[in-house]
KOLDRENNU-521586 format. One record per residue: residue in three letters; x, y, z of N, C-alpha, C, O in turn. Coordinates in steps of 0.2 Angstrom, whole numbers, padded with zeros to 4 digits, always signed. Layout:
<rs>
alaXYZXYZXYZXYZ ...
</rs>
This chain:
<rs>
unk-0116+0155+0074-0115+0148+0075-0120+0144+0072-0126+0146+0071 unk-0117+0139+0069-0122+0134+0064-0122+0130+0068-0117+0128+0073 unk-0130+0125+0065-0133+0118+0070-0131+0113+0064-0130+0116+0058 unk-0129+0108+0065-0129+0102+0060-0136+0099+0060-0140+0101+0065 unk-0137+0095+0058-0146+0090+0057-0142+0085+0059-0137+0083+0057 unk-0147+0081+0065-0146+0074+0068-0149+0074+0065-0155+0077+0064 unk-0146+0065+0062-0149+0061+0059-0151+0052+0063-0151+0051+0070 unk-0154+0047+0059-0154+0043+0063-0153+0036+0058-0151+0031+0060 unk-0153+0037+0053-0151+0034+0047-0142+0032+0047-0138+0037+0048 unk-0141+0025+0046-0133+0024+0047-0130+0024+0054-0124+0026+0055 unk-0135+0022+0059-0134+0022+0064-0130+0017+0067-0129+0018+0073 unk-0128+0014+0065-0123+0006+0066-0122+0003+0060-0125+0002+0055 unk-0116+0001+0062-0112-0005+0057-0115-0008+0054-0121-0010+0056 unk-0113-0008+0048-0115-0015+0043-0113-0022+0045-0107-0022+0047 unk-0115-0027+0044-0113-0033+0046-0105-0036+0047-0102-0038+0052 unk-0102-0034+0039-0095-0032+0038-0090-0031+0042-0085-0034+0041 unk-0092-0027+0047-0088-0023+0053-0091-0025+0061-0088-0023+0066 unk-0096-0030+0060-0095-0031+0067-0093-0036+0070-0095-0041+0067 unk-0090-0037+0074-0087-0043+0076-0091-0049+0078-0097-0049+0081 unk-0089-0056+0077-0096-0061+0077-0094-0064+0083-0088-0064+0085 unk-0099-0068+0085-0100-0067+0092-0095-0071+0094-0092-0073+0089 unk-0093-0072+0099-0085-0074+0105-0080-0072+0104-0075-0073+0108 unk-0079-0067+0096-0073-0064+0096-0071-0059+0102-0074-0054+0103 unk-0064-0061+0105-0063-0057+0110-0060-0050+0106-0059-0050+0100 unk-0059-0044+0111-0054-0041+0112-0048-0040+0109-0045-0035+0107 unk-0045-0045+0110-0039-0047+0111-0038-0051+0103-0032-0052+0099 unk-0042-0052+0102-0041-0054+0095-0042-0051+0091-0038-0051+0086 unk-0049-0046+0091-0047-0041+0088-0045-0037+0087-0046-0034+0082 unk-0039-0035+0092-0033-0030+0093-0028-0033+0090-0023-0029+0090 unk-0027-0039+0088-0022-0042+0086-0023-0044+0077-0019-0044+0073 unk-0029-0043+0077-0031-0043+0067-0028-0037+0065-0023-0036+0061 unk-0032-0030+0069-0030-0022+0069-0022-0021+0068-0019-0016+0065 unk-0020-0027+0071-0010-0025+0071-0007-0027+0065-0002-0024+0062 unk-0012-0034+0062-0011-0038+0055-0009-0035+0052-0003-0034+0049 unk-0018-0029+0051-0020-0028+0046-0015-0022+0043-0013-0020+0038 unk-0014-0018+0052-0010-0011+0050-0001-0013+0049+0002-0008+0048 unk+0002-0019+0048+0007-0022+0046+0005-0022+0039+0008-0018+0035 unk+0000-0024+0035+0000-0025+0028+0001-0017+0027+0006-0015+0024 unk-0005-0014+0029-0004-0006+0026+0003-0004+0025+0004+0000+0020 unk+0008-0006+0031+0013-0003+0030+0017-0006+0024+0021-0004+0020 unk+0016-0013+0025+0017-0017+0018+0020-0014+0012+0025-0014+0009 unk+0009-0012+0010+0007-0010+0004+0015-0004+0003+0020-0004+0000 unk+0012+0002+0009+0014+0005+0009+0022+0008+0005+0024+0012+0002 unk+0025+0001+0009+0033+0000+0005+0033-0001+0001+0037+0003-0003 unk+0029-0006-0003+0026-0009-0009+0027-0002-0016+0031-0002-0021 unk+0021+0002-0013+0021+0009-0017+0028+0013-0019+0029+0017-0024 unk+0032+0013-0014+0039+0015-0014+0043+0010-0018+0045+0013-0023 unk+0044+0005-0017+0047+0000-0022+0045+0002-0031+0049+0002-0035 unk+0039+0003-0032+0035+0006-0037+0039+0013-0039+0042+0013-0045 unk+0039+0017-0036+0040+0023-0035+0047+0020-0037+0048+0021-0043 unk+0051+0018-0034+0060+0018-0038+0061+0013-0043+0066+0012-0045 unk+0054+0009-0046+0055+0005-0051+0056+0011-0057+0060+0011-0062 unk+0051+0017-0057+0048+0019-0062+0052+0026-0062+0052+0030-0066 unk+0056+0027-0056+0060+0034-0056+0067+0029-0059+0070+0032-0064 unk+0068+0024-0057+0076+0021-0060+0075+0020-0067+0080+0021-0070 unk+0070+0020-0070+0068+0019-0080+0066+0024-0081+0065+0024-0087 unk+0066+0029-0079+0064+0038-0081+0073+0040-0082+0075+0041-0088 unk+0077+0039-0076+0084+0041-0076+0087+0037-0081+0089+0041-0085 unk+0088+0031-0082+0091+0026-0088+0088+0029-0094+0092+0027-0099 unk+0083+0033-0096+0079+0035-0100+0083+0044-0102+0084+0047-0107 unk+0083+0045-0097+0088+0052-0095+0093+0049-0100+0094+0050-0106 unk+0095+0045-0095+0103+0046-0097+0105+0043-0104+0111+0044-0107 unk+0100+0040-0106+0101+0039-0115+0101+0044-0119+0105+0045-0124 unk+0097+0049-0117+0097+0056-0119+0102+0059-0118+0104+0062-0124 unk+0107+0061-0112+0114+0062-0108+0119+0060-0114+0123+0064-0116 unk+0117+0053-0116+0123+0051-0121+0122+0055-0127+0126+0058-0130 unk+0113+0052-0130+0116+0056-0138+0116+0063-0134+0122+0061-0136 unk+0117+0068-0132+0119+0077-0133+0126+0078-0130+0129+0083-0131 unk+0130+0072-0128+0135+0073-0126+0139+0067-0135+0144+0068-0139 unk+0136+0065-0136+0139+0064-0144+0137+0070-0147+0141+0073-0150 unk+0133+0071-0147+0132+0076-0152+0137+0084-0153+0139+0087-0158 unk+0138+0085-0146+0142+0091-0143+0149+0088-0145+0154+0092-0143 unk+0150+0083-0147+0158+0079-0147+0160+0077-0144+0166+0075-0146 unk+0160+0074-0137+0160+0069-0132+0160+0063-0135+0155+0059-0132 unk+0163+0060-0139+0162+0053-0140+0163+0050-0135+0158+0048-0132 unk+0168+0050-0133+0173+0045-0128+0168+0045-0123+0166+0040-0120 unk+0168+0052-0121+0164+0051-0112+0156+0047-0112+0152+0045-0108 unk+0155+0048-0119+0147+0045-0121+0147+0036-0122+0144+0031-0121 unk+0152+0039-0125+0154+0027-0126+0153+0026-0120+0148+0024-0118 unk+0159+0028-0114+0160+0026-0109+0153+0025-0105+0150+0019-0105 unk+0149+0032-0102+0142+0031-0101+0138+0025-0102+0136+0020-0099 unk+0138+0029-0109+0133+0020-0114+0133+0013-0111+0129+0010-0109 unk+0139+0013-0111+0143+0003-0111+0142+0005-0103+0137+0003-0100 unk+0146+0008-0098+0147+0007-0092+0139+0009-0088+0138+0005-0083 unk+0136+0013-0089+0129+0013-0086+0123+0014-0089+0118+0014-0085 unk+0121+0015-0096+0115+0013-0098+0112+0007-0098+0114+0002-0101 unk+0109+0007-0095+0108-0003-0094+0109-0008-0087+0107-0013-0085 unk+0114-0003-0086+0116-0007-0080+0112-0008-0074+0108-0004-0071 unk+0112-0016-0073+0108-0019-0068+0106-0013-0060+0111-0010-0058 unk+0102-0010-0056+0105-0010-0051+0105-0014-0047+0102-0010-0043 unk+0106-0020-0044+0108-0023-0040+0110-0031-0044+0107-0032-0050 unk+0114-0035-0041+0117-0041-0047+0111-0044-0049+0107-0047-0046 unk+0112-0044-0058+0108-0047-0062+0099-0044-0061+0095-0047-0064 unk+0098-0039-0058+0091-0036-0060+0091-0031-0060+0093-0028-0055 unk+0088-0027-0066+0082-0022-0068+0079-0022-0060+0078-0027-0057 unk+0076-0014-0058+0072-0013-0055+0063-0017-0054+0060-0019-0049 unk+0063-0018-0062+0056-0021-0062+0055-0027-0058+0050-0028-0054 unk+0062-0033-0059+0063-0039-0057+0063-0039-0051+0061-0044-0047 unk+0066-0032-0048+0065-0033-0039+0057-0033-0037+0055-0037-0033 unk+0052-0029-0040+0047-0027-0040+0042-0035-0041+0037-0037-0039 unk+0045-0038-0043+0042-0042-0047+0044-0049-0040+0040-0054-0039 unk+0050-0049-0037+0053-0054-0033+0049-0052-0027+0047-0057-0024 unk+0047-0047-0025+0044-0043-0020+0038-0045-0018+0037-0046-0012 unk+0031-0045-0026+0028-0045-0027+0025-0052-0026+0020-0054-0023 unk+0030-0055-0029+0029-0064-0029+0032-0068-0023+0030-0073-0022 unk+0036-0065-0018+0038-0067-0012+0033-0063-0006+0027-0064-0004 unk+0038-0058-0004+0035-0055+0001+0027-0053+0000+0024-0056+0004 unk+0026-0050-0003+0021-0047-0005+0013-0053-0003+0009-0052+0002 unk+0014-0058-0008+0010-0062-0008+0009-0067-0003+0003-0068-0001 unk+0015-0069+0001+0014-0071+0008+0009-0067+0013+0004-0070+0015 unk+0011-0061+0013+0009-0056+0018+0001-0056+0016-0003-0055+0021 unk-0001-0056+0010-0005-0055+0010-0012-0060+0011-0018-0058+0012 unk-0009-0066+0010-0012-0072+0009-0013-0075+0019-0017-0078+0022 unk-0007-0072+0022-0007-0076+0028-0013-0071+0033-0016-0073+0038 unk-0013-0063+0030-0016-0059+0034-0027-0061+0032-0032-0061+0036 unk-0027-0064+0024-0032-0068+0025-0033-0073+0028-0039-0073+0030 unk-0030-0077+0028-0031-0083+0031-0032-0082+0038-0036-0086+0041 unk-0031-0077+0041-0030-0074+0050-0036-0073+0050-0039-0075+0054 unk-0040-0070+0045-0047-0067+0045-0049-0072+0045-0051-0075+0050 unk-0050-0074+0039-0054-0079+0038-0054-0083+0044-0059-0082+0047 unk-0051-0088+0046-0049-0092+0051-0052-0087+0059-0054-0091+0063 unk-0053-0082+0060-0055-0081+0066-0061-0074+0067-0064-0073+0072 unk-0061-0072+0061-0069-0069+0063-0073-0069+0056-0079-0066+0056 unk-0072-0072+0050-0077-0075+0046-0075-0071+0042-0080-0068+0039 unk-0068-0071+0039-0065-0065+0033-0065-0058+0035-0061-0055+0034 unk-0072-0055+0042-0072-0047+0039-0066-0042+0042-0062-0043+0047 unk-0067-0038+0039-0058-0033+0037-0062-0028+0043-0068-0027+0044 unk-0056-0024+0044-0057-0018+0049-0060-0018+0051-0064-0014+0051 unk-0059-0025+0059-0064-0024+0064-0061-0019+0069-0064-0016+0074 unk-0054-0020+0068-0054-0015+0074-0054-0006+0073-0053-0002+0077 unk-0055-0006+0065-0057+0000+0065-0063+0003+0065-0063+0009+0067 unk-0068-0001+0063-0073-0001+0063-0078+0001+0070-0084+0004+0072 unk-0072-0002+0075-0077-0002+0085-0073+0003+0085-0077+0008+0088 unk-0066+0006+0084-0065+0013+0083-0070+0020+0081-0070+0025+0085 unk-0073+0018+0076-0075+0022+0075-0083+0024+0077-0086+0029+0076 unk-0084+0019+0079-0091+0016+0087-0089+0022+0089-0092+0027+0087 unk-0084+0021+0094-0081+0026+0102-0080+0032+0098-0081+0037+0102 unk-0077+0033+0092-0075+0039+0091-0078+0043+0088-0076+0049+0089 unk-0084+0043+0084-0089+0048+0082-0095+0048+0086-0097+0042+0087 unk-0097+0055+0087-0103+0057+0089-0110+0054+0086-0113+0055+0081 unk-0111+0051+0089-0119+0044+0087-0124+0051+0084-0124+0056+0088 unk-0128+0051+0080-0135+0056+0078-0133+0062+0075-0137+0066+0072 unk-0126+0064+0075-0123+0069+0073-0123+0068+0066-0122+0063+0064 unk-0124+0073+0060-0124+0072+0054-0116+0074+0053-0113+0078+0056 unk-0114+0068+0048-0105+0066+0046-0104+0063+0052-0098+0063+0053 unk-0107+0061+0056-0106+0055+0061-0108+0048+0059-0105+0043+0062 unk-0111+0047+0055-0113+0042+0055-0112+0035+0054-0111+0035+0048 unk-0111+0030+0055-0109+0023+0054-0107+0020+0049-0102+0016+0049 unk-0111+0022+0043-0108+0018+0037-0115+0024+0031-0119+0028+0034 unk-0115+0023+0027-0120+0026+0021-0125+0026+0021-0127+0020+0022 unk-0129+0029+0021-0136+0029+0021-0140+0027+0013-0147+0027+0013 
</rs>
């Protein structure tokens, strides 16, 4: 059985993460819900990504598709391909990118801007406060890899 080394360095938050004075509970419980709506946000965000760049790999494919199916003597089904789906939008009038781009400049940017504005406006900008009192309650205080923030 191994000892770990208690430490006493990194013993509390940095200013960043503490909540400043009269912030309730209830408010911080309410940033934490913001904050974890954005992540899930970001999250879809990366997925939207994810199908901009696998839809331009496929279309990329499928250019390939055509010339070995010309080549092999398939004109006909290759013309057809070419004109009917190289190229083709997938949803009316956009490229994946354009969706990304619609996403980015709509959704995206709201969300982003309103969950600062939240901050800002009720505990002075700082970000994951309710992870940060989380991680208060939930690591072991003097324990080494417990500690608060870097030493």
């Amino acid at each position: 059985m191994t000892s770990r080394t208690v430490r006493s360095e990194g013993e509390s938050p940095d200013d960043d993460h503490r909540r400043p004075a009269g912030v309730t509970d209830a408010t911080v419980e309410a940033l934490g819900k913001l904050s974890e709506a954005l992540e899930v946000a970001e999250d879809a965000r990366g997925h939207l990504y994810a199908f901009h760049r696998l839809t331009g790999q496929a279309d990329l494919a499928l250019g390939d598709a055509v010339d070995l199916l010309r080549a092999a003597g398939h004109t006909e089904l290759a013309d057809r391909i070419s004109t009917e789906l190289v190229g083709l939008n997938v949803i009316e009038g956009r490229w994946s990118f354009q969706i990304v781009e619609e996403y980015d400049d709509g959704y995206r940017d709201t969300f982003v801007a309103l969950e600062r504005e939240a901050r800002d406006e009720l505990v002075g900008g700082r970000r994951h406060l309710f992870e940060a009192e989380m991680k208060e309650k939930r690591r072991t205080h003097g324990r080494d890899g417990h500690e608060a923030r870097p030493t």
